[in-house]
C-alpha positions in Angstrom: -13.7 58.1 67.4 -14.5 55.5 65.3 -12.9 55.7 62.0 -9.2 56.8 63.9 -8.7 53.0 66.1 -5.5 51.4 65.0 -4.7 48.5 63.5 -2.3 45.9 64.4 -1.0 43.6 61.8 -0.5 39.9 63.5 1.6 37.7 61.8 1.2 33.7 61.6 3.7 33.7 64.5 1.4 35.7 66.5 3.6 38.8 67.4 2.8 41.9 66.2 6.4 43.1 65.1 7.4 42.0 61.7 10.0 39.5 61.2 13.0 39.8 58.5 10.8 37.1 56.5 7.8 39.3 56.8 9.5 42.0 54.8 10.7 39.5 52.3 8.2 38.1 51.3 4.9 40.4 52.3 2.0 37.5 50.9 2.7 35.9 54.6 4.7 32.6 52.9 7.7 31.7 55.6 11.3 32.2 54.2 12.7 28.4 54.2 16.1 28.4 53.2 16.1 25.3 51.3 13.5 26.5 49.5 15.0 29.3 48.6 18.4 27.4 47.9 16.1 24.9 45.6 14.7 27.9 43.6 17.8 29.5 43.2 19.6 25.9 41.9 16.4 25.8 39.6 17.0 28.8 37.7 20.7 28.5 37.7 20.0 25.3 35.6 17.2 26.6 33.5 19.3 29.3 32.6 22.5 27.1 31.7 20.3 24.7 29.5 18.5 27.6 27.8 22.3 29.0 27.6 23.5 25.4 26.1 20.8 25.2 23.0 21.5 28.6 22.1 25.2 27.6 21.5 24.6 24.3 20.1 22.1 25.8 17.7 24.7 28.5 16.5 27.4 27.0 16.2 25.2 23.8 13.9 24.7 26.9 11.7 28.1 28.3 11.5 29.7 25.3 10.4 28.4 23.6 7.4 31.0 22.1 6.0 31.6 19.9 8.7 28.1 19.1 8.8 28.4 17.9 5.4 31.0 15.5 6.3 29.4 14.1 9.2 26.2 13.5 6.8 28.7 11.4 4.8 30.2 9.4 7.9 26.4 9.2 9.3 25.3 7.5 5.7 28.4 5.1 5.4 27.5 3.9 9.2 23.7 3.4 8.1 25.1 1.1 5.2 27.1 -1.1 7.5 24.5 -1.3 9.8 21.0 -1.3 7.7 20.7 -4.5 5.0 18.6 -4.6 1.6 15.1 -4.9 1.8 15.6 -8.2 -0.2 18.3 -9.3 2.1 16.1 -8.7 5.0 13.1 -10.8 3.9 15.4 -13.3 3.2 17.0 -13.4 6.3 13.9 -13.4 8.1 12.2 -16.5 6.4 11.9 -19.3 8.5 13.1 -22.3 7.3 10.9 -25.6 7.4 11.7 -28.2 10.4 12.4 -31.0 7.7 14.2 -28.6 5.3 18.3 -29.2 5.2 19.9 -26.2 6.6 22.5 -23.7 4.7 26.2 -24.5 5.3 26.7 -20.8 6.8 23.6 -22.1 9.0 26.0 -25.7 9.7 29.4 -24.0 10.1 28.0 -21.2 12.5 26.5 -24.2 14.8 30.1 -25.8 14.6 31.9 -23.3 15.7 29.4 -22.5 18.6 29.7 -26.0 19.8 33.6 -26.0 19.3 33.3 -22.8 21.1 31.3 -24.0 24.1 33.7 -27.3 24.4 36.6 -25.5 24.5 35.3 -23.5 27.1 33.8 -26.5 29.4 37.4 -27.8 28.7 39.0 -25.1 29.9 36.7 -24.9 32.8 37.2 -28.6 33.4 41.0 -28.3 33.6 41.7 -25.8 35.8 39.1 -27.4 38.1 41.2 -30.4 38.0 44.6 -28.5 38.5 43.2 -26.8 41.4 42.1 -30.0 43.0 45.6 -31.5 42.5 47.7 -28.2 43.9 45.2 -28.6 46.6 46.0 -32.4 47.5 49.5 -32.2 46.9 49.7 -29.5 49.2 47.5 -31.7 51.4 49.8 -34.7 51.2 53.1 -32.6 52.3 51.5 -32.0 55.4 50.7 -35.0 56.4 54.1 -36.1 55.3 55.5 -33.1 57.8 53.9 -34.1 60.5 54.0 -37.7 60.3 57.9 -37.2 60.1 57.6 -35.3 62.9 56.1 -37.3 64.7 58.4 -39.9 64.0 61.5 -38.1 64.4 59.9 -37.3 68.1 59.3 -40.8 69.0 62.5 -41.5 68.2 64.5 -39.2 70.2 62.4 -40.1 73.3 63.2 -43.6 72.8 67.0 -43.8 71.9 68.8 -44.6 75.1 72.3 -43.2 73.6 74.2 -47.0 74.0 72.6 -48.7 71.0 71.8 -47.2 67.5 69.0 -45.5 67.3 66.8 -48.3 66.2 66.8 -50.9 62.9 65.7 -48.0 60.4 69.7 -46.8 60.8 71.1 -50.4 60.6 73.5 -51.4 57.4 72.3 -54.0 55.5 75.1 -56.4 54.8 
């Protein structure tokens, strides 16, 4: 007959018996577990932010005196930060080349330059203290092993009857 055949469903995996995944999700998408571990990390996170605003926002609303304050501390930081218009512009003008310069101009110059020489001075003298530790330690070495040396040459050379040689002898 022909309107009583059956059908068999194939799946993208060609059997005809439906996997776990196939019941899941019934469009035919595959069942990847980090995708599913991705989607479920998204929405956690949408959630918690959507979760966050809603608390920041009421609890902005249910304090307002302390919002008053911070106002306050928020305009006595944009005072010590933020000059007068005038003082701006006139912070801003550029001097001429030939024109003398202001003393704050002179003194902040000074102290940059005392500044940077103290610094190279600094710099400059533990170089040189370095150096000097470093051929100090250099000489006693070579004082070591030269007396060594010495001391060496010596004992092979005394014969036991004589003194040792003229180093040891008394000046009269």
């Amino acid at each position: 007959m022909p309107g009583t055949e059956v059908r068999t469903w194939r799946l993208a995996s060609g059997s005809a018996e439906p996997s776990p995944s196939a019941l899941w999700f019934p469009n035919g998408a595959s069942a990847h577990p980090k995708m599913a571990w991705r989607q479920l990390l998204l929405a956690c996170c949408l959630s918690a932010a959507v979760l966050l605003t809603t608390l920041q926002e009421g609890t902005g609303a249910a304090v307002g005196t302390q919002q008053e304050a911070g106002q306050d501390v928020w305009e006595d930081v944009e005072q010590k930060i933020f000059m007068q218009e005038s003082d701006a512009s006139n912070f801003l003008k550029r001097r001429g080349k030939r024109s003398p310069k202001s003393q704050d101009e002179v003194n902040a110059e000074n102290r940059q330059k005392l500044r940077a020489n103290e610094l190279r001075r600094e710099y400059y003298e533990e170089q040189r203290n370095e150096f000097e530790n470093f051929v100090e330690e250099q000489n006693h070495e070579q004082e070591e092993r030269s007396r060594e040396a010495i001391e060496q040459w010596r004992q092979w050379h005394y014969d036991g009857l004589h003194p040792s040689y003229l180093y040891n002898r008394h000046h009269i």
